[in-house]
C-alpha positions in Angstrom: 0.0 0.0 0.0 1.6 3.2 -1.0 1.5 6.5 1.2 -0.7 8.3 -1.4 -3.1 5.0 -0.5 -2.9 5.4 3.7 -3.3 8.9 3.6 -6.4 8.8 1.7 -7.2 5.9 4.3 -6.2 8.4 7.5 -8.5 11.3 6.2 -11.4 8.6 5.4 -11.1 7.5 9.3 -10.7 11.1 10.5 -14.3 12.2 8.4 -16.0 8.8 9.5 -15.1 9.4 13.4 -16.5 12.8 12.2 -20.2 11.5 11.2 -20.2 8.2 13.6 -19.9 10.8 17.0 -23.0 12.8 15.3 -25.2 10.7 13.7 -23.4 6.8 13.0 -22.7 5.8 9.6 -19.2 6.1 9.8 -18.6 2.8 8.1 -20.4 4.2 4.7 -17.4 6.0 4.7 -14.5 3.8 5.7 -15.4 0.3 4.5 -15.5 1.7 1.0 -12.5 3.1 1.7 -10.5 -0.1 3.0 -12.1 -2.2 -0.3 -10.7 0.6 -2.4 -6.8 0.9 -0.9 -6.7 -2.6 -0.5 -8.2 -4.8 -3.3 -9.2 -8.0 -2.2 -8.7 -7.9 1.0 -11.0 -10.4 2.6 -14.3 -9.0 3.6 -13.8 -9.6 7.5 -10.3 -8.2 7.8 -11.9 -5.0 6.2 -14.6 -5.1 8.9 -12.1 -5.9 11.5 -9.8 -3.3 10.7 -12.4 -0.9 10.4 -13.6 -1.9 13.9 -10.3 -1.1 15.2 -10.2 2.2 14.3 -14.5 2.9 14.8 -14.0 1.7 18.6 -11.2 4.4 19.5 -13.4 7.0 17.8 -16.8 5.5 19.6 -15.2 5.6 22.7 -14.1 9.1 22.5 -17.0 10.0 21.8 -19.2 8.4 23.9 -16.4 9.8 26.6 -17.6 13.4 25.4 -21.0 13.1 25.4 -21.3 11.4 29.0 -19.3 14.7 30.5 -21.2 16.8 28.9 -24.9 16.0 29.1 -27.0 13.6 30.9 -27.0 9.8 30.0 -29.9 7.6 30.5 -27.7 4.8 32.0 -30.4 2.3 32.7 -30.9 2.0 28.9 -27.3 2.2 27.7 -25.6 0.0 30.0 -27.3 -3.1 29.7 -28.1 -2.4 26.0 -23.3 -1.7 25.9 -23.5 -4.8 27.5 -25.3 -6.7 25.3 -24.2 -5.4 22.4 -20.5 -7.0 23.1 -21.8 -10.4 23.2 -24.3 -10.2 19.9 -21.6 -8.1 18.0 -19.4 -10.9 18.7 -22.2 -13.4 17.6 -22.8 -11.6 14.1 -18.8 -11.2 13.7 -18.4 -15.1 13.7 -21.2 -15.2 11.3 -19.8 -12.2 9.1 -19.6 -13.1 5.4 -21.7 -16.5 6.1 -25.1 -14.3 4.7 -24.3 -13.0 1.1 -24.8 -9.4 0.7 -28.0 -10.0 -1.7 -29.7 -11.3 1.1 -29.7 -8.3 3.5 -29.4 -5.4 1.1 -33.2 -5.5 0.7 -34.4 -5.2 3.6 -31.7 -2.7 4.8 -32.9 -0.5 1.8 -36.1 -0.6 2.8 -35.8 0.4 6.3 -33.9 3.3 5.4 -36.2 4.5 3.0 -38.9 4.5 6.2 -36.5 5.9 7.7 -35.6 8.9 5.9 -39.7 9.2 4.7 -40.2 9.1 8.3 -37.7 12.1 9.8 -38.6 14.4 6.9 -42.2 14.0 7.4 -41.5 14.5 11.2 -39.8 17.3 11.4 -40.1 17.5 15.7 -39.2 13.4 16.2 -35.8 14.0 18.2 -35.7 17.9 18.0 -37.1 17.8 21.6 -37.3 15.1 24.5 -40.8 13.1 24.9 -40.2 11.8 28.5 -43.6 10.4 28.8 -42.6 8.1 26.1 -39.8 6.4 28.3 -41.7 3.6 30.3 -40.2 0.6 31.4 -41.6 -1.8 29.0 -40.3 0.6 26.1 -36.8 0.8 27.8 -36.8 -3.1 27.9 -38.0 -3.2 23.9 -35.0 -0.5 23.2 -32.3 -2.5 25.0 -33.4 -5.9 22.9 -33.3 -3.6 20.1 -30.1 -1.5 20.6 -27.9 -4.3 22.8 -29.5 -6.9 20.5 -30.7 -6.9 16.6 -29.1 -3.7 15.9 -25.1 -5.4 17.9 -25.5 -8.4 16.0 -26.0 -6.7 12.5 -23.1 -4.7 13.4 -20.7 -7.2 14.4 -21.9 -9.2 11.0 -22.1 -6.2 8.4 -21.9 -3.1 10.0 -22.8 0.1 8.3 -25.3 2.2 9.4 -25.6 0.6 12.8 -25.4 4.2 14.5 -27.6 5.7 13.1 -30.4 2.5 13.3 -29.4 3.0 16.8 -30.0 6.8 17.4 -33.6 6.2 15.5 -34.0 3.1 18.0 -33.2 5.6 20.7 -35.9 8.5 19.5 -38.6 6.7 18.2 -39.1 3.9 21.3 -38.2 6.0 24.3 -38.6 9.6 22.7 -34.9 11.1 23.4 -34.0 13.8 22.0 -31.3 13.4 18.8 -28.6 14.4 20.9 -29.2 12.6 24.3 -30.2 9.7 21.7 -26.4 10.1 20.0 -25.0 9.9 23.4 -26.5 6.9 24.8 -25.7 5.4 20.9 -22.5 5.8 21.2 -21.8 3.8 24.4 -23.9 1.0 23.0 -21.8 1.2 19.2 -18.5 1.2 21.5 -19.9 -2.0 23.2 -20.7 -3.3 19.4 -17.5 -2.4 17.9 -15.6 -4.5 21.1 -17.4 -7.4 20.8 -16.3 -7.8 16.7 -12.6 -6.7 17.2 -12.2 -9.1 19.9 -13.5 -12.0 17.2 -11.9 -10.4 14.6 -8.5 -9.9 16.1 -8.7 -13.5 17.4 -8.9 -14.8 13.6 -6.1 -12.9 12.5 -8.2 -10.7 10.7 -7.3 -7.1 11.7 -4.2 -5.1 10.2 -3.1 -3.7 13.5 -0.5 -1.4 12.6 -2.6 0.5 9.9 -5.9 0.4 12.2 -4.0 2.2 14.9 -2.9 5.1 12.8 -6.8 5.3 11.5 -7.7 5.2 15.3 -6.0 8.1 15.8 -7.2 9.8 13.0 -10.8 8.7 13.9 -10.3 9.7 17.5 -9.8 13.2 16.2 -12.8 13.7 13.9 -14.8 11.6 16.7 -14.0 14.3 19.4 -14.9 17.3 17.4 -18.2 15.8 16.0 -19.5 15.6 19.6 -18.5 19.0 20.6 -20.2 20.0 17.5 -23.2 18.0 18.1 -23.1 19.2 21.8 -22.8 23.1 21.2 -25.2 23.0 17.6 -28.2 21.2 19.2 -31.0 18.4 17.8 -31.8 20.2 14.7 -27.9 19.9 13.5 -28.0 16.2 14.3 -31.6 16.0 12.2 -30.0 17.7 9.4 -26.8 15.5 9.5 -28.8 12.0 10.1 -31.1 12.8 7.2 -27.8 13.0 4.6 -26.7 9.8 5.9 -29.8 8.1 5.7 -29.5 9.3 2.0 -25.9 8.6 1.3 -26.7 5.1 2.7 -29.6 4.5 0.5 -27.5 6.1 -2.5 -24.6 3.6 -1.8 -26.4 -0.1 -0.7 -28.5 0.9 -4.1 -25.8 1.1 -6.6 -24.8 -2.3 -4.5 -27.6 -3.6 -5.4 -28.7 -2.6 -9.2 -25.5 -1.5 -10.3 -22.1 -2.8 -8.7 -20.5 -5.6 -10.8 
């Protein structure tokens, strides 16, 4: 890999720790990224190394958001803790489901999705508290610490943002308490793969640790920004990822060789 090639890789990491501390999505950029330096990579030392890099860049931010505004910790600790164990459940199974199989049905949840925020302009602009009963906590952790962990340990992009929507829609959190408590659960998600990826030799260690740092850095400004901008800048942001998601798994669909 030649430096022209990493350094197009380090910026990649520093604008995906960028958009994962926000809104998640990060991968959309930096899987892409890791197929493109490094033709033919296998697919699950792609995700591991990308998992490398997204957990410094998680942690960071979810190390941001917690000093700076309030965390629902009943919620996102047990659904962090969760999400270790199914991530690591869905990385074992990464590459065992061929893409055709789950591009689908991803597609068409983001196409709810982004219907849904633009024709609900106040979902996640401000708190619904009422909304945050204990039977919808215990449906959000399942959801968070569960489906939306073990998609990410076996395929991965997107998961952030799945989760911020989990975190708005079922308990009625704002977007940017919602981004906080997603980012301690997508740290415990990112763990759980790395540890199965790194334990099948299928994370390049000294290249992740430079994109770590990278992603730390664009992680760590994305919350601040988040933090100081509000809801409405997170609504804005999650609404062009949403888009760029659908934009990308389509060509993957209809028009990638």
């Amino acid at each position: 890999m030649d430096p022209s090639q990493i350094g197009i890789l380090l910026v990649a990491a520093a604008a995906a720790g960028w958009v994962d501390a926000v809104v998640g999505g990060g991968g959309l950029l930096l899987l892409p990224a890791l197929m493109i330096a490094a033709p033919g990579v296998p697919l699950a030392t792609a995700l591991g190394t990308n998992k490398l890099a997204a957990i410094a860049g998680t942690a960071t931010a979810a190390v941001t958001y917690a000093r700076r505004t309030k965390i629902d910790w009943w919620v996102a600790g047990p659904a962090a803790a969760c999400a270790v164990v199914l991530s690591g459940v869905g990385a074992v199974l990464a590459g065992s489901v061929p893409a055709g199989a789950y591009r689908p049905v991803v597609l068409g949840v983001l196409a709810g999705v982004a219907l849904f925020v633009t024709f609900r302009p106040q979902m996640g602009v401000t708190a619904l508290p009422e909304k945050r009963t204990r039977t919808r906590a215990a449906v959000v952790i399942a959801i968070a610490g569960g489906l939306i962990a073990f998609y990410d340990g076996m395929i991965g992009p997107g998961t952030g943002t799945f989760l911020v929507l989990a975190f708005t829609t079922v308990i009625g959190a704002d977007f940017v308490h919602a981004s906080a408590m997603a980012k301690m659960v997508n740290a415990g998600t990112n763990l759980g793969a790395l540890i199965v990826f790194g334990a099948g030799g299928h994370v390049f260690w000294t290249l992740g640790a430079a994109m770590a740092v990278c992603n730390i850095v664009g992680a760590a400004f994305g919350a601040r920004m988040a933090l100081r901008r509000g809801s409405g800048f997170v609504r804005i942001v999650l609404l062009v990822v949403v888009l760029a998601l659908l934009v990308k798994l389509s060509w993957d669909q209809w028009f990638a060789a």
